[in-house]
C-alpha positions in Angstrom: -19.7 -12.2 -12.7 -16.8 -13.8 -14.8 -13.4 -12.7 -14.5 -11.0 -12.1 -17.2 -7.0 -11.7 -16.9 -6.0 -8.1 -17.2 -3.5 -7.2 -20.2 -0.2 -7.5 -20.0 0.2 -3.9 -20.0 -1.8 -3.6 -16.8 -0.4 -5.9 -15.2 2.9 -4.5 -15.5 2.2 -1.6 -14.2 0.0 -2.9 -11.1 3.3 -5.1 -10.4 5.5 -1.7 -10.4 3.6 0.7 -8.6 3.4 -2.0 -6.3 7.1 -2.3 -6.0 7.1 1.4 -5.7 5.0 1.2 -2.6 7.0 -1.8 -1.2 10.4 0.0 -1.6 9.2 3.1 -0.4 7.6 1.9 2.9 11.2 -0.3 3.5 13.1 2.6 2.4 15.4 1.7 -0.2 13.6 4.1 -2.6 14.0 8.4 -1.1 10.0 9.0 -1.1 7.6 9.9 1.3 5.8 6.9 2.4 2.6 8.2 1.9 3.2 8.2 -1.8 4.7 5.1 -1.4 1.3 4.0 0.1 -0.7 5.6 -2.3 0.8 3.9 -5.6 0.8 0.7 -3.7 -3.2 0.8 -3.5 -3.2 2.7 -6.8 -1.5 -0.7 -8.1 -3.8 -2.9 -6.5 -7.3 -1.1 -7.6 -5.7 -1.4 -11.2 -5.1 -5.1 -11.2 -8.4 -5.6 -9.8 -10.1 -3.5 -12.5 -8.0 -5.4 -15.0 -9.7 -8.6 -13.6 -13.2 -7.2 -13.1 -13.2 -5.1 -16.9 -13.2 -7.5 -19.4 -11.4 -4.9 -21.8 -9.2 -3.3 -19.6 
């Protein structure tokens, strides 16, 4: 299986519902940190698609 770099587009978002999650679990963002938890893997299951999917 080759891997291919995810667009830039994805990427970006992967990198902020992944500071979404951070922020939230630390507390500087005013969410539950559930949903904080839950963007944080939503963030990381679309940068791996983005790798795996050749057009994604």
């Amino acid at each position: 299986m080759k891997l291919s770099a995810p667009k830039v587009v994805v990427f970006w978002i992967a990198v902020i519902l992944a500071a979404i999650g951070v922020l939230s679990f630390v507390g500087i963002i005013p969410i539950e940190a559930s949903t904080g938890i839950w963007a944080l893997v939503i963030g990381f299951v679309l940068l791996a698609l983005g790798n795996l999917l050749k057009d994604f």
